[in-house]
C-alpha positions in Angstrom: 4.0 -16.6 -7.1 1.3 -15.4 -9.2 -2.6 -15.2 -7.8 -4.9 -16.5 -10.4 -7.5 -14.4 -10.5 -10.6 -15.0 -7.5 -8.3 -17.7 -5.8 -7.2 -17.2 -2.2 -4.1 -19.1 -1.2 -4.8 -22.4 0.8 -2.4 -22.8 3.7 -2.0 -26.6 4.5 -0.7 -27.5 7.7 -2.1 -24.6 9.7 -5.5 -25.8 11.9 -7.0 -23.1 14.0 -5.4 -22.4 17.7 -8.0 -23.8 19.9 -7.5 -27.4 18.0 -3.8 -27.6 19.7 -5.2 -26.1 23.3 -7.9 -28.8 22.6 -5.7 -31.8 22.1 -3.1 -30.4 25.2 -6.4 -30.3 27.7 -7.1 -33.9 27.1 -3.6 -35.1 26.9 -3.2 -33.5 30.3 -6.1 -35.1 31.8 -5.3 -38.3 30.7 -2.1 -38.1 32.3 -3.4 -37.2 35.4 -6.0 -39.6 35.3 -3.2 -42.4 34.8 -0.8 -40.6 37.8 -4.1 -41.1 40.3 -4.3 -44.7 39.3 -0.7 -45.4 40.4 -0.7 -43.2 43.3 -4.1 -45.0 44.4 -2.4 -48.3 43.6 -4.3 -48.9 40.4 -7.3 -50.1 41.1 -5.7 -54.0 40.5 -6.9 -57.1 42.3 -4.8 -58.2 45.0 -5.6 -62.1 45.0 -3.3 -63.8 47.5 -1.3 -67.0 46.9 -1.8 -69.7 50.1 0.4 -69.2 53.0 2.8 -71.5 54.5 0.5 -73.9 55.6 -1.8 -74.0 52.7 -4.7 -72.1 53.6 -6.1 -69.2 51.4 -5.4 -65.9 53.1 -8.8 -64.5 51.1 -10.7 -67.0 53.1 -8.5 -65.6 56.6 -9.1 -61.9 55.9 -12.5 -61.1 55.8 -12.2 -57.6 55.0 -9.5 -55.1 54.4 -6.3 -55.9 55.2 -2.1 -54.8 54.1 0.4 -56.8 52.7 4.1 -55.9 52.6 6.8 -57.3 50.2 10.1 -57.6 52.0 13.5 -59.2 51.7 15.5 -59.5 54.8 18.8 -58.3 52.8 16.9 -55.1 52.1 18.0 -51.7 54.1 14.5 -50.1 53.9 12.6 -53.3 55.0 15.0 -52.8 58.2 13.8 -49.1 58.4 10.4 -49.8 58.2 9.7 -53.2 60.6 8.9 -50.7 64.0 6.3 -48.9 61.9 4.7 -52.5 61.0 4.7 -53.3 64.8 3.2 -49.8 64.6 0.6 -50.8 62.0 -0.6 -53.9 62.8 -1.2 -52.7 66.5 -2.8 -49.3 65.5 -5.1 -50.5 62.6 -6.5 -53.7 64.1 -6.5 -55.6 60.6 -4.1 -58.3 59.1 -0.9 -57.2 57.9 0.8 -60.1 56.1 4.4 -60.3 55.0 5.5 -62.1 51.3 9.4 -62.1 51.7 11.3 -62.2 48.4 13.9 -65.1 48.0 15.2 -65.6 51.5 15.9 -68.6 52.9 13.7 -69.9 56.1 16.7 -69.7 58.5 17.8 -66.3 57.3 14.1 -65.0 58.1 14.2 -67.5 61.5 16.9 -65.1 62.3 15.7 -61.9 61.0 12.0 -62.1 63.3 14.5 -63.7 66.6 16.2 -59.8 66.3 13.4 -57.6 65.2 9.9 -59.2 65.6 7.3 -60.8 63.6 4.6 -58.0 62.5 3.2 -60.7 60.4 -0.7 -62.4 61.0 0.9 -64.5 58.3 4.1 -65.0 55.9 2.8 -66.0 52.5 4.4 -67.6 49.6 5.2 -65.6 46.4 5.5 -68.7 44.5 5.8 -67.8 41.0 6.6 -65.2 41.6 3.2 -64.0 41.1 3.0 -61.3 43.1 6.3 -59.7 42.3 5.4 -59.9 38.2 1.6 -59.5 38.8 2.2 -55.5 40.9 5.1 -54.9 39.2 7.9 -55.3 42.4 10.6 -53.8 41.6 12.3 -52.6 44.6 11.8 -53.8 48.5 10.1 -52.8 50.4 6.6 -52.2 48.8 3.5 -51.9 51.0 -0.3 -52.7 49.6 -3.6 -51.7 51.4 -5.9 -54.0 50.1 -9.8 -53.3 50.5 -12.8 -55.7 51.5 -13.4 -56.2 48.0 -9.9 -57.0 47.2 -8.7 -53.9 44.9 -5.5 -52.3 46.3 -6.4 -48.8 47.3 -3.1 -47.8 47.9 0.9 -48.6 46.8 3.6 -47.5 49.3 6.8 -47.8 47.6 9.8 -47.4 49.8 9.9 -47.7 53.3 7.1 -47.3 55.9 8.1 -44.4 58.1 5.7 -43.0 61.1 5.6 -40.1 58.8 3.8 -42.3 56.1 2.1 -43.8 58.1 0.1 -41.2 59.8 0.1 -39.1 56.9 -0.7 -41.7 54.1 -1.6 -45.4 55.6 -3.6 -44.7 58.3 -5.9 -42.5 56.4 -6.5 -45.0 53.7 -7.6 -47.1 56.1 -9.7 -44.6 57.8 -11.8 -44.1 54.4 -12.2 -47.5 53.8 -13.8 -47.9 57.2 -11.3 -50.5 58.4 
């Protein structure tokens, strides 16, 4: 290649260094930022459907309160039903159950051998709840502030462990 002469070579292609560091920083913290939303629950509205009877839970609870999603064919929903006991007891606030496609006997049964933890079983008619929080697996476990955003997701089963460790101080901090 020859130079012509007073012409210096143009590289395309090549940007300087810091451009790439640059674009990696806020890719990471974008990431992060998205990871925190989940882990917090993601800041969604949790806007209940009517219970059994018909009345709004939002008019029942007034203030923060935990809803679990639960099936009584699931292994984990069987794992975690003491630490429910455990929960409604300990934090003094509602903790109402949304069971996923069971039939009334089959939950009739399933409270008869381990307990109702429930203020009250709600309807996922729809179902609105499943497709609105993205349910994919049972058991899932929302903590729900006064002003109705979710301020934290437990996926998997409740466990004393995540209770004390994750549950219980999210309801410390929201004063509840």
């Amino acid at each position: 290649m020859t130079r012509a002469a007073g012409r210096v070579p143009v590289r395309w292609g090549r940007r300087p260094a810091y451009i790439g560091a640059a674009i990696a920083c806020v890719l990471a913290l974008t990431l992060s930022l998205a990871i925190a939303r989940i882990h917090r629950g993601g800041g969604d509205r949790f806007d209940l459907p009517p219970d059994s009877k018909g009345a709004q839970v939002v008019e029942l609870a007034d203030g923060a309160f935990v809803v679990n999603v639960w099936a009584t064919w699931c292994t984990g929903c069987r794992v975690e039903v003491g630490a429910l006991h455990a929960l409604s007891r300990q934090a003094g606030l509602p903790v109402y159950g949304v069971n996923v496609g069971d039939l009334p006997e089959d939950i009739d049964r399933w409270f008869a051998r381990f307990g109702d933890p429930y203020r009250a079983h709600l309807d996922d008619a729809g179902p609105t709840i499943l497709d609105r929080h993205r349910v994919q697996a049972l058991p899932v476990t929302f903590v729900v502030g006064r002003d109705r955003e979710i301020r934290l997701r437990v996926d998997g089963a409740l466990t004393s462990d995540v209770l004390q460790r994750r549950v219980l101080p999210a309801l410390r901090s929201l004063g509840s």
